[in-house]
C-alpha angles and dihedrals in degrees: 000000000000116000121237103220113185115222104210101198088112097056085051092052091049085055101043088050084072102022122230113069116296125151093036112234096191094053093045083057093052096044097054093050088060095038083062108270111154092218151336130263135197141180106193111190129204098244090056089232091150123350108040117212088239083053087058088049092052095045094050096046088048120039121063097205120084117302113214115193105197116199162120096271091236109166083258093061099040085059103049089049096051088049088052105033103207125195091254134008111208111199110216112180092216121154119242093251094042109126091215148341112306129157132026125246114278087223097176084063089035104038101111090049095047093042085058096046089047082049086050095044100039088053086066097045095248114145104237124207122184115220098234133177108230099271121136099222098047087064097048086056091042088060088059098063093058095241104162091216146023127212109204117218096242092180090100087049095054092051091053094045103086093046104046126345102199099050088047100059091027093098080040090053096050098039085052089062093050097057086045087052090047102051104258144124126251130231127154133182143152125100092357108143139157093293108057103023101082090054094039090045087045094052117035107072120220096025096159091173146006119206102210123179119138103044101041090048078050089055098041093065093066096030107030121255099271099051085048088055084042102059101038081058085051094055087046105042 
């Protein structure tokens, strides 16, 4: 089976744009938890331009299913996941004007910092992935830091889809099998939809989570929230 779990960023941005607090975050989160959603995710920012770090702090103290941080491990942010101790940290190296997420950790250059912060996180019993483009030797090396997961970048996966699937989740495919052979857990998020998650989940062995926001926010304003949540459970279940 592999777990849904919402990321919410989106529902922050839509309040921010008017200030106050609607729409509710915390309540989306919680929403989303009863209408069947795995876990929560999050990508808090420095510049606070959707999740909020007080937002993180709510959340934590208030939803029972797995809670995902996403984000750079600035010392900010180390600090803020060691004070809320979520089920998993995922480290993204995204730069603070990013406008999302866009590129995967080049873990080979960066191995000695991300096995520290592994070491940091694991001390304090934090599951710890690691957001990764499909290259097979970014996940070997990722395996050296003692991460206990990968996320791997499927962006690349959603722009080939249309023209050809299997092209498109072939270097997932066979990235996936390396960090089954070596030992790691598998995430992957980032522009998967209704369209393209039945064939990725299908065909990429050992997919434990996807991580899903934008799109299924995008959905939800024409089916409801919890039919959107509904039916991305349906194309993985």
């Amino acid at each position: 089976m592999v777990k849904l779990s919402v990321n919410i960023n989106k529902i922050a941005t839509l309040r921010n744009a008017r200030g106050g607090n609607r729409p509710d975050v915390l309540q989306a989160a919680l929403d989303c938890q009863s209408f069947g959603a795995e876990g929560i995710t999050v990508h808090p920012r420095p510049d606070g331009r959707h999740i909020r770090y007080s937002d993180v702090r709510d959340i934590k103290n208030n939803i029972a299913v797995e809670f995902n941080i996403e984000g750079n491990p600035i010392d900010e942010f180390r600090k803020l996941v060691l004070e809320v101790h979520p089920t998993q940290v995922t480290l993204v190296p995204d730069a603070p004007e990013a406008l999302t997420s866009n590129a995967g950790w080049n873990t080979r250059k960066n191995l000695g910092f991300l096995k520290d912060i592994c070491r940091v996180f694991h001390s304090e019993g934090i599951r710890t992935s690691i957001f990764l483009d499909p290259d097979i030797e970014m996940v070997r090396y990722a395996a050296d830091t003692g991460c206990d997961r990968i996320e791997l970048y499927t962006e690349a996966y959603a722009r080939g889809y249309c023209d050809s699937p299997e092209k498109a989740v072939e270097p997932y495919a066979k990235a996936a099998l390396e960090a089954v052979n070596s030992g790691l857990g598998l995430n992957a998020g980032h522009d998967l939809n209704l369209e393209n998650l039945r064939f990725f989940k299908d065909n990429v062995a050992g997919l434990q989570e996807v991580s899903i926001g934008h799109a299924l926010i995008c959905d939800a304003l024409y089916m409801g929230l919890e039919k959107s949540i509904s039916a991305y459970l349906g194309e993985l279940k």
